[in-house]
LUMTORNU-117338 format. One line per field, with one value per residue (C-alpha): residue number from 1; residue in one letter; x, y, z. Coordinates in steps of 0.2 Angstrom, whole numbers, plus 5000, padded with zeros to 4 digits. Layout:
<sites>
resi: NUM,...
resn: A,...
u: X,...
v: Y,...
w: Z,...
</sites>
This chain:
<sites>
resi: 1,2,3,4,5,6,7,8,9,10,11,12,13,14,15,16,17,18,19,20,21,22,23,24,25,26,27,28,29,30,31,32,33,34,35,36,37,38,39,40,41,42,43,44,45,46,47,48,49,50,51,52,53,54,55,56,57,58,59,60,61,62,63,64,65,66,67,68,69,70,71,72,73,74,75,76,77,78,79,80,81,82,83,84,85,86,87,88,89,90,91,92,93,94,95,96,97,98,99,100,101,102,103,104,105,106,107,108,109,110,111,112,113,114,115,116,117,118,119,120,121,122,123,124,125,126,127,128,129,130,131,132,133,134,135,136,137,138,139,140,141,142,143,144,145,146,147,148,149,150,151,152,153,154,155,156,157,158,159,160,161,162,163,164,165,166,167,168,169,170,171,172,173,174,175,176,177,178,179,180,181,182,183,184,185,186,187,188,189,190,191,192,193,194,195,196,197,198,199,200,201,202,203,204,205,206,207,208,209,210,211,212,213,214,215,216,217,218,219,220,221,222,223,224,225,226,227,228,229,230,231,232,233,234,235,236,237,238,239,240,241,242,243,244,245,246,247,248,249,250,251,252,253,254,255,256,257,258,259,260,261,262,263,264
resn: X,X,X,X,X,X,X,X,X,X,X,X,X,X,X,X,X,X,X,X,X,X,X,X,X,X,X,X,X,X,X,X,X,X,X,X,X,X,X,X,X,X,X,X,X,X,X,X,X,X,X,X,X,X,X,X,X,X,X,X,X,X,X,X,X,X,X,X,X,X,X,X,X,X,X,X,X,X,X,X,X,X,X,X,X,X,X,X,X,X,X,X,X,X,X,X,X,X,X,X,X,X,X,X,X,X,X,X,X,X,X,X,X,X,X,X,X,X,X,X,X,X,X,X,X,X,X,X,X,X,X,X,X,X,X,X,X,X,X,X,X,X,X,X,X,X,X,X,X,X,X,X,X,X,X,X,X,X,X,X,X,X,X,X,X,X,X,X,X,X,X,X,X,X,X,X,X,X,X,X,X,X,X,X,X,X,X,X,X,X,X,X,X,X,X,X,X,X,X,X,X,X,X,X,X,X,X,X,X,X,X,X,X,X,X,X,X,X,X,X,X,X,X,X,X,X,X,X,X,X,X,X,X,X,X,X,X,X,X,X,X,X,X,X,X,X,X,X,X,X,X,X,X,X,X,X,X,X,X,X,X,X,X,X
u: 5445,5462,5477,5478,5490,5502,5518,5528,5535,5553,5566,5583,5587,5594,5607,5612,5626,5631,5623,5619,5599,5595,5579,5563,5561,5549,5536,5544,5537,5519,5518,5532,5534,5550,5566,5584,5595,5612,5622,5638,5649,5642,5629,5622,5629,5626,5615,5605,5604,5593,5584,5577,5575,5567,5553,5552,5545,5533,5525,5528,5540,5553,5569,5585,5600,5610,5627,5636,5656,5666,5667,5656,5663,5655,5640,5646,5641,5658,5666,5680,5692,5690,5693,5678,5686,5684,5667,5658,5666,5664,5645,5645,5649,5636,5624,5628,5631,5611,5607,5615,5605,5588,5590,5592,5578,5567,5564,5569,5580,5571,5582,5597,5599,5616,5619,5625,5642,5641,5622,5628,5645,5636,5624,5637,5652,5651,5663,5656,5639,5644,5655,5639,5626,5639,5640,5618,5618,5631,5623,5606,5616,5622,5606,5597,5582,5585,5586,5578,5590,5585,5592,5588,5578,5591,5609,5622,5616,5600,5609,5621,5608,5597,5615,5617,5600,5594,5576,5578,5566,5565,5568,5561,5563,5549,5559,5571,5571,5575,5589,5585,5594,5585,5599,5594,5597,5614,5607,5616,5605,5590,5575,5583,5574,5556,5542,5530,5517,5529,5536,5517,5513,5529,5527,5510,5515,5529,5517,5504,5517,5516,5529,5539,5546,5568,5576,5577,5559,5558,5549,5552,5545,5552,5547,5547,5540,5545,5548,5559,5557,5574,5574,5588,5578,5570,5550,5553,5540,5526,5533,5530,5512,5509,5516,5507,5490,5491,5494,5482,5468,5472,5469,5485,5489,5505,5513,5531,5539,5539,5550,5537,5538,5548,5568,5577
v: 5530,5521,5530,5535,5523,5535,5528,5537,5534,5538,5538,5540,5555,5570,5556,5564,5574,5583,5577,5562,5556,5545,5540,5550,5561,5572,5557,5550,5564,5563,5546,5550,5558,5563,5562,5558,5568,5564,5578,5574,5561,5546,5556,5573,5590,5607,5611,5593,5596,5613,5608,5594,5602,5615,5600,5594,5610,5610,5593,5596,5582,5581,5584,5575,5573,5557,5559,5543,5538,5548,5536,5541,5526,5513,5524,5523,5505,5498,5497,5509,5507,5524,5531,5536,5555,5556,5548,5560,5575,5569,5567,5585,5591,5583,5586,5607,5608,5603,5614,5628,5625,5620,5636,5647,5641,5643,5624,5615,5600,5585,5570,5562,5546,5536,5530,5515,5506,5521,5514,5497,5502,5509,5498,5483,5493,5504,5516,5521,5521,5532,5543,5545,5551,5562,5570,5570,5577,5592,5595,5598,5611,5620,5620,5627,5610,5594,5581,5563,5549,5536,5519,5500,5494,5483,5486,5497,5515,5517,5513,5528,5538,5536,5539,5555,5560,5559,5554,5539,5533,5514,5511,5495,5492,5490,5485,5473,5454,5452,5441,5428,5441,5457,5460,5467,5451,5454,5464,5449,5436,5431,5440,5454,5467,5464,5468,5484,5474,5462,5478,5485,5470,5468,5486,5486,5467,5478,5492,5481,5473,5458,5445,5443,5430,5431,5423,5407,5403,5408,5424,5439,5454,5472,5486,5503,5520,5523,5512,5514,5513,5512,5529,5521,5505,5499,5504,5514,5526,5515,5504,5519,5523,5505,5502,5521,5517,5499,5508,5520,5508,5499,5514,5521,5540,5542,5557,5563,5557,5566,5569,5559,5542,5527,5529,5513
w: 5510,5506,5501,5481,5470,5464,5454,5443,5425,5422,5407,5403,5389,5379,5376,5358,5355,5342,5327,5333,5339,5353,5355,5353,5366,5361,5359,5373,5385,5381,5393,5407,5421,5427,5413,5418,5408,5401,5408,5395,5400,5394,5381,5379,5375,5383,5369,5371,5387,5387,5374,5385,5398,5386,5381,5400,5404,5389,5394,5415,5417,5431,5428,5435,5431,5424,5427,5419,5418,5406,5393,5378,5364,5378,5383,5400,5400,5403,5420,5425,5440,5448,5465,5476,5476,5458,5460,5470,5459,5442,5449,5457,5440,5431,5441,5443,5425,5423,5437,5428,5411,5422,5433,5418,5410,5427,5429,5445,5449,5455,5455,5455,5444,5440,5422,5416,5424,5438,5442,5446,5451,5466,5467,5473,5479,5494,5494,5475,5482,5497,5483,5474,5489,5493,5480,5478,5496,5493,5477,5486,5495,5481,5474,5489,5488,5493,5478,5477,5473,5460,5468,5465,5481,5488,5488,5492,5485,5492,5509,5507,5501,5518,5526,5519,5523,5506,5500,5489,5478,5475,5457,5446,5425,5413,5399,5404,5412,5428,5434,5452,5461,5456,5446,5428,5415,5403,5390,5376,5386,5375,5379,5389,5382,5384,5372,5375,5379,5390,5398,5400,5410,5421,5424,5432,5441,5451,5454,5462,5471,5462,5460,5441,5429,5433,5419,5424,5428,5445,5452,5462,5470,5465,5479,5468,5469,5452,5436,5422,5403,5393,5380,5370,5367,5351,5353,5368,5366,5362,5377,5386,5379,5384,5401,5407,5399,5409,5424,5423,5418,5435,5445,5448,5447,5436,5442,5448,5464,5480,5494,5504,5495,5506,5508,5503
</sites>
């Protein structure tokens, strides 16, 4: 008997604050499996923050947290010039100020997922990406489990993770067109942000290991173990509705990631 497809659906949010609403969560977790939440830097709140992981544990989604740049105007989008130091604490607080919330609601942290500018930051430089995994493994310590880190499949993040003895779990996007390089397309280039049916198809190309349109024509291959849908995008929930009904039509079991899937 051949081994089960299993992928896992992930998306970013609980990136409100105050009284401001990002993206709809609560119809947003009917179709994924494991949430990446804003831990208040580049979004969220303290009172954001429980109350997602509040609706996580309703609908027995994952919980991670997203620990972005502190730069709330830009959505932590925009680059910033800061040391590797600064880095790996500003992650550390982020990611034990959701442990704290999580913890006292009973729920467990699963994952790890950078935000934004900090994602890519690490993605390309080194020194942030050894900055982050730092701060993910000594995190895992604090919180007496090992957590997963959420990294792109090539580049420099998923390499410190597997340095620092974290799990890491391959990470592709539904949502978004992909640039020749595996890069994710500038979100001003035309087309950038795909359609739900556009994101449903790309997604279940990358689970099957298929190859994708880039932007220029040409097409690649994306190794993932989980794929993302963008919560902050126009349509995200029916793109999400989409992409896991696709997925799970083809066969494929969509659940939460385990400490068992591939490391980089």
């Amino acid at each position: 008997m051949g081994r089960e497809k299993r992928i896992d659906l992930n998306c970013d949010m609980g990136e409100g604050f105050g009284i401001y609403r990002i993206g709809d969560d609560e119809t947003l977790l009917r179709h994924v499996t494991s949430a990446n939440i804003a831990c208040g830097f580049h979004a969220g709140d303290p009172t954001v923050m429980r109350r997602t992981v509040l609706l996580c544990l309703e609908h027995g989604t994952a919980v991670g947290a997203h620990p972005g740049l502190p730069d709330l105007v830009g959505f932590g989008r925009r680059h910033m010039a800061i040391p590797a130091e600064e880095i790996r604490d500003l992650v550390l607080y982020q990611i034990g100020a959701l442990h704290a919330i999580a913890a006292a609601e009973g729920v467990r942290l699963a994952h790890v997922k950078p935000h934004g500018a900090l994602y890519h930051m690490a993605n390309r430089d080194r020194t942030a990406a050894e900055a982050v995994a730092e701060a993910v493994a000594r995190a895992s310590d604090a919180c007496g489990h090992p957590l997963l880190l959420v990294a792109p499949p090539e580049g420099e993040l998923s390499g410190a993770g597997v340095r620092h003895g974290l799990s890491v779990l391959r990470e592709a996007f539904a949502d978004r067109l992909y640039a020749r390089d595996g890069s994710l397309a500038p979100r001003g280039t035309p087309g950038s942000v795909l359609s739900a049916e556009e994101a449903a198809d790309q997604a279940l190309a990358i689970a099957m290991g298929e190859a994708v349109s880039a932007s220029d024509g040409s097409h690649i291959r994306i190794a993932a173990d989980t794929i993302c849908v963008h919560g902050d995008s126009p349509g995200a929930a029916r793109a999400a509705e989409a992409i896991r009904r696709k997925l799970e039509q083809a066969g494929f079991a969509v659940c939460p990631a385990s400490h068992d899937a591939p490391a980089g």
